[in-house]
C-alpha positions in Angstrom: -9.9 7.9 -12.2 -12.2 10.4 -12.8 -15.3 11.9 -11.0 -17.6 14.5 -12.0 -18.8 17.6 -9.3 -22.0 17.6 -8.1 -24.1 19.9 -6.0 -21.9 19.8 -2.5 -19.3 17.9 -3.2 -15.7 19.0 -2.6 -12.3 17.7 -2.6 -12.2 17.3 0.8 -15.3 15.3 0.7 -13.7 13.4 -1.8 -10.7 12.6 0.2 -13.1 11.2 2.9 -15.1 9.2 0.1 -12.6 7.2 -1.5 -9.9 7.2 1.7 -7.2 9.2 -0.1 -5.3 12.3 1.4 -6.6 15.5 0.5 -2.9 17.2 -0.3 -2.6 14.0 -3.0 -6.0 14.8 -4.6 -5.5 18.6 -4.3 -1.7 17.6 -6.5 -3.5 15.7 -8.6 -5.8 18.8 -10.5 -3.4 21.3 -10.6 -4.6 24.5 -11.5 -8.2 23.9 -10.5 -9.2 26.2 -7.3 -10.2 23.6 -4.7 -12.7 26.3 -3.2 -14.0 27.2 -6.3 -15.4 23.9 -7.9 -17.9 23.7 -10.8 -20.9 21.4 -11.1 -19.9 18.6 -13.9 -16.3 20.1 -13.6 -14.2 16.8 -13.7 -11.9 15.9 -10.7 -8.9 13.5 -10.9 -8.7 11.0 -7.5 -5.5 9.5 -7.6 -4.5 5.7 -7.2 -8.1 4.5 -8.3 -9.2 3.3 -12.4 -12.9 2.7 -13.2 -13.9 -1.0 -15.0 -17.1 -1.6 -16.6 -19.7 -3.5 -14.9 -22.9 -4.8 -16.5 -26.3 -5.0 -14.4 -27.4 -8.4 -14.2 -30.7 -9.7 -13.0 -31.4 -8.7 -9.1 -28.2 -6.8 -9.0 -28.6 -3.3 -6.7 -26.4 -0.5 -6.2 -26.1 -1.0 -2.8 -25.0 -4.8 -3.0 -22.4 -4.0 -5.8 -20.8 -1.0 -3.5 -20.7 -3.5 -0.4 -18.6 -6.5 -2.2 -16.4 -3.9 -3.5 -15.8 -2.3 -0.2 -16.7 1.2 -1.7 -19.5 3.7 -0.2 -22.7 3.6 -2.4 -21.9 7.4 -3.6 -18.7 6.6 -4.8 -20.7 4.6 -7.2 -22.4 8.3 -7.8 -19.9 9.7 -8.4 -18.1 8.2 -11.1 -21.4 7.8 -12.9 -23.3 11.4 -12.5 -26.3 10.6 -14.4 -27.2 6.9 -13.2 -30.9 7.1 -11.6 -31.1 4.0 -8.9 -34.9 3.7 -9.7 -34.2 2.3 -13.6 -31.1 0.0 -13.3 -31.8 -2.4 -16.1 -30.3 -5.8 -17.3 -27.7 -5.3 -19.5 -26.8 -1.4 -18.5 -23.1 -1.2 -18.2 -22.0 1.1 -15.2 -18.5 2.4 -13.9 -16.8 1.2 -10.7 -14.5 2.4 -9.3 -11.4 -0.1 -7.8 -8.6 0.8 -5.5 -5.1 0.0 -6.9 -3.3 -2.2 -4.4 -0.5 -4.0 -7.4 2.5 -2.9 -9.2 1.9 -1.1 -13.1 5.5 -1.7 -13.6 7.5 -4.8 -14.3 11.1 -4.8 -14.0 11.7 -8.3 -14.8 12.4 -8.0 -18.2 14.7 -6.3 -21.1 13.8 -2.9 -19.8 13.8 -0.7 -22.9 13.6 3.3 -23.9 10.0 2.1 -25.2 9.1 0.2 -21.9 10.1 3.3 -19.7 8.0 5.7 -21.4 5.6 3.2 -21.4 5.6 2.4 -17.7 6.1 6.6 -17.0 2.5 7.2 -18.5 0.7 4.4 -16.6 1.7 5.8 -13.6 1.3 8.9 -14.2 -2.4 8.3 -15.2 -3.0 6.6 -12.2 -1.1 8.9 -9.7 -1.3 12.3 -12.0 0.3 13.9 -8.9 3.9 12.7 -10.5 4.8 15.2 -12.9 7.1 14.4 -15.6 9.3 16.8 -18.3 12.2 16.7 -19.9 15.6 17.9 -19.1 17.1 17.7 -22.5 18.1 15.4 -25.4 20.2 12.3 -25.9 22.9 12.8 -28.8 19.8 11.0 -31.0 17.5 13.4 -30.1 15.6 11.2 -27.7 14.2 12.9 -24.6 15.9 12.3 -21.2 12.9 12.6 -19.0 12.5 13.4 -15.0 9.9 12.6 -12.9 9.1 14.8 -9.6 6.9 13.8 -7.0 6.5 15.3 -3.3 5.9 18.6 -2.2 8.3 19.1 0.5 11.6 21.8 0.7 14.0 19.1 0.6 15.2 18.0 -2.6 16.7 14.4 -3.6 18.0 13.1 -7.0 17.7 9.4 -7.9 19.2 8.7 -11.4 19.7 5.1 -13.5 21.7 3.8 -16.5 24.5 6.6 -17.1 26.2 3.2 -18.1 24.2 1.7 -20.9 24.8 -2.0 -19.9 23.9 -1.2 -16.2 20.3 -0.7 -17.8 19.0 -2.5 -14.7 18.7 0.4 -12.6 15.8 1.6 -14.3 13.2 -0.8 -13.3 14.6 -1.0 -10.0 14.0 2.7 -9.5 10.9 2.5 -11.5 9.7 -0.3 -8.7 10.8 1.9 -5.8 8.4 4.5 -7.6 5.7 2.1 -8.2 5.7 0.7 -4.7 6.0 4.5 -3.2 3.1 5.7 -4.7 1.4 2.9 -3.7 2.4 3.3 0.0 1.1 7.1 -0.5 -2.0 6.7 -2.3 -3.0 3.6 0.1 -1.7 4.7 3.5 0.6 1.1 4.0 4.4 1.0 5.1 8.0 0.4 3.3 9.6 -1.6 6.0 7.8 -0.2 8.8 7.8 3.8 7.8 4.9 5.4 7.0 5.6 7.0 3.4 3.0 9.8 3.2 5.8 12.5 5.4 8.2 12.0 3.4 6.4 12.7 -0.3 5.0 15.7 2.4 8.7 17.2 3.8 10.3 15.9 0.1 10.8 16.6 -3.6 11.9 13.5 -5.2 13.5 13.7 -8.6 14.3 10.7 -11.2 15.7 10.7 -14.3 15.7 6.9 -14.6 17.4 6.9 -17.7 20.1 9.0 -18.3 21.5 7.2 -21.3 18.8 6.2 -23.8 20.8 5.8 -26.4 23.3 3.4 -24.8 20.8 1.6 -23.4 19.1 1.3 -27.0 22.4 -0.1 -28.3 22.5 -2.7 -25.5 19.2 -3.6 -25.6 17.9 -4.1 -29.4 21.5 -3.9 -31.4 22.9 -0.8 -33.5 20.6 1.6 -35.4 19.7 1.3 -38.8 21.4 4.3 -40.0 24.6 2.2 -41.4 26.8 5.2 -41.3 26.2 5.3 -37.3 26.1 1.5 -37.4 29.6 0.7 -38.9 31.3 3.3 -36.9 29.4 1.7 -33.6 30.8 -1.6 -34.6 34.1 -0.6 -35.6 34.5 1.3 -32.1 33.6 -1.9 -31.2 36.2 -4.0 -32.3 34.3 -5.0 -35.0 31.6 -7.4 -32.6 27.8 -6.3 -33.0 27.4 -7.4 -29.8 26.8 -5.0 -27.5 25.9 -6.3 -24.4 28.9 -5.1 -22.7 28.9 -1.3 -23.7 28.8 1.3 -21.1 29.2 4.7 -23.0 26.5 7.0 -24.9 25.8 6.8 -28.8 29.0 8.7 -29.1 31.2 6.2 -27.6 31.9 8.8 -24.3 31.4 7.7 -21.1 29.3 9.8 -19.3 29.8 9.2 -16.0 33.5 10.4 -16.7 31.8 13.9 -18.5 31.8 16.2 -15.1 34.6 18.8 -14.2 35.6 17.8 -11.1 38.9 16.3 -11.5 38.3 15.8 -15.1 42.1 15.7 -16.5 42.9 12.7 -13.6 40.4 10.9 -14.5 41.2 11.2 -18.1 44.7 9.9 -17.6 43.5 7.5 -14.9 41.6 5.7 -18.1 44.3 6.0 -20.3 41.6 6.0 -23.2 41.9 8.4 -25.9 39.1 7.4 -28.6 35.5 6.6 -28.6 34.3 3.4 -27.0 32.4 0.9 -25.6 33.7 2.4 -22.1 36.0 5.1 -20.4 36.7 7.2 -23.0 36.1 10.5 -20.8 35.6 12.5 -24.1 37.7 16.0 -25.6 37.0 17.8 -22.6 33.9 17.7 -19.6 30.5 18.3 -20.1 30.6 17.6 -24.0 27.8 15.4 -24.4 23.8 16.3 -24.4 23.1 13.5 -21.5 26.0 15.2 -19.2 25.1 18.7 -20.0 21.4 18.1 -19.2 22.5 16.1 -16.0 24.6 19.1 -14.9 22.1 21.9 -15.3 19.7 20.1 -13.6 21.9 19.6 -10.7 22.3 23.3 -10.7 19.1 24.1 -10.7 17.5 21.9 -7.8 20.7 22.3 -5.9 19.9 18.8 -4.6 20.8 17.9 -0.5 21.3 14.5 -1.6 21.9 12.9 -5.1 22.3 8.9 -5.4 23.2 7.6 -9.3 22.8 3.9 -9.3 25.3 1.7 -10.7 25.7 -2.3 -10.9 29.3 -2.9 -10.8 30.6 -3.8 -7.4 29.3 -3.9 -4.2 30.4 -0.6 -3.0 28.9 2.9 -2.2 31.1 5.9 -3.3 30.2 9.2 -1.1 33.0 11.4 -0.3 34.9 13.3 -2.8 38.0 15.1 -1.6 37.4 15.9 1.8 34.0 18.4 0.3 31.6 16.5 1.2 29.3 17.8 4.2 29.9 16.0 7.8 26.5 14.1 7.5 27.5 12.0 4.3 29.4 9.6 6.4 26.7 8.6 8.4 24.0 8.5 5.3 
């Protein structure tokens, strides 16, 4: 939601005004100098929308702030230029109204489409998540990551390096949802407080990791019938994909890393493309891997949790390297 500056106002007045830390405003403008505001400058207050209200007969401001549990100048300021004196019938005003529910909704085919789509209503609402790209599916699709949090320790969630396991995108997209909710409205996940951690943490998600798979799961081979025939004939012939794990390519990506590459490789025993477990010509030869492993470079993540579907089991050591505090995570 937007306001607009007046004479006095500040972002710490706004903080106070519509009961929303100051850091989580402050994250929402970025670039804008908090001490340095302009009159009509336009301000961003996170984890509120505006909705249209038309001025019926005996209506005031004062009695349409009080049922809306808002201060009368919040009314102000998301309407700059409404004089109290001259409400008439029929004037249509903006008010503003908390957000208290989920944007997203996991229960259903959750798409490349329905991602995106869910990533830009939540950002517009809570424009202190900040989203980019961190490269390109083999189809030339962005593989987006969202950050959120402002503190020194750094933690990776990522979803759906298998494409079948597509369902751990909305469930990481409803951990997000119901995070910034807990932020932006000062309420609990099961009993903590939430607003230290986005304070002492920087949270990354790529909730998608596998577009393309997930693609082919979801709504069937491209139309491109060069691509399509040699999907299906990798796929024994069946147009049915529901069962398909690897990228567009037919490699497995959660079998693309160096570490231990060559065991895994003969572990599988699966030396063409596939639906699953083909580990590919060598590591790190697809776009999805290569953009995974850069990343993790770059952050040099504490703690990085990939979310899978496929047994009820939580892998965390890896040959003895793993620091003494893994265990006990």
């Amino acid at each position: 939601m937007d306001v607009y500056v007046r004479q006095n106002d500040s972002i710490w007045y706004y903080s106070q005004l519509f009961k929303v830390n100051y850091q989580l405003i402050i994250d929402s403008n970025r670039g804008i100098d908090p001490q340095g505001l302009m009159i009509g400058q336009q301000i961003k207050i996170p984890g509120f929308t505006s909705t249209a209200y038309k001025i019926k007969r005996g209506d005031s401001l004062w009695a349409i702030a009080k049922s809306r549990n808002l201060s009368l100048d919040a009314l102000f300021a998301v309407n700059p230029d409404l004089n109290p004196n001259a409400l008439q019938v029929g004037q249509t005003i903006d008010v503003p109204v908390r957000i208290t529910w989920r944007l997203t909704q996991g229960n259903q085919n959750y798409d490349y489409k329905t991602l995106l789509a869910d990533m830009g209503r939540l950002k517009n609402i809570y424009p202190f998540i900040q989203t980019s790209p961190i490269g390109d599916s083999v189809l030339n699709r962005d593989i987006p990551e969202i950050l959120i949090g402002q503190g020194d320790k750094r933690i990776h969630y990522n979803g759906s390096f298998h494409a079948n396991e597509w369902i751990t995108t909305p469930v990481i997209m409803t951990f997000l949802n119901d995070y910034v909710l807990a932020i932006t409205n000062q309420t609990d996940i099961r009993g903590l407080s939430m607003l230290p951690y986005y304070q002492k943490t920087l949270l990354s998600i790529v909730p998608m990791v596998n577009p393309d798979g997930v693609e082919l799961v979801q709504n069937g081979p491209p139309a491109d019938e060069t691509l399509r025939a040699r999907l299906v004939g990798w796929n024994s012939g069946s147009e049915d994909f529901s069962g398909w794990k690897a990228n567009i390519n037919g490699v497995d990506l959660n079998d693309q890393f160096p570490a231990k590459w060559e065991l895994e490789q003969a572990r599988n025993m699966v030396n063409e493309p596939g639906p699953a477990n083909y580990s590919g010509t060598g590591p790190l030869t697809q776009p999805e891997a290569i953009a995974m492993a850069n990343l993790t470079r770059k952050r040099d993540f504490a703690r990085v949790l990939a979310f899978h579907t496929q047994g009820e089991v939580i892998f965390w050591g890896f040959e003895n390297m793993e620091p003494p505090e893994s265990e006990t995570i």
